[in-house]
C-alpha positions, 0 to 999 in steps of 0.5 A, a space after each residue: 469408520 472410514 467416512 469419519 477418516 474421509 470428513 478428517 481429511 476433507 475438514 482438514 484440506 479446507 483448513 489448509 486452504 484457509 490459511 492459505 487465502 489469510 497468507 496471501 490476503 494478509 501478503 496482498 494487504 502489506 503491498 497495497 500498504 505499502 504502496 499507498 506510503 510510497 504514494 504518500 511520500 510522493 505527493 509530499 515531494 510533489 507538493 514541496 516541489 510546487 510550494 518552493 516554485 511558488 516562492 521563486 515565482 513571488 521573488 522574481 518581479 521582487 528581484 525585478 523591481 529592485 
């Protein structure tokens, strides 16, 4: 009887510590998640930024010329 009490509670801390390793994985995948859109959003900045020099770089000898 009193194994049967000591495999109930040994089943039941591994499950406890499963859950804990699904919350913290799932925790850690939400920030990687995240920081993978703030580096989405900084790179369409960036590119943004390089296409507009780009086309004041291709007006200046234009202005110049005229």
């Amino acid at each position: 009887m009193s194994q049967a009490i000591i495999i109930t509670i040994a089943v039941l801390m591994l499950a406890g510590c499963g859950a804990e390793t699904a919350t913290t994985a799932a925790t850690v995948g939400a920030a990687k998640k995240q920081e993978l859109e703030q580096g989405r959003k900084t790179m369409e900045q960036v590119q943004q930024k390089v296409g507009e020099s780009m086309q004041q770089m291709q007006q200046s000898p234009q202005r110049a010329a005229d």
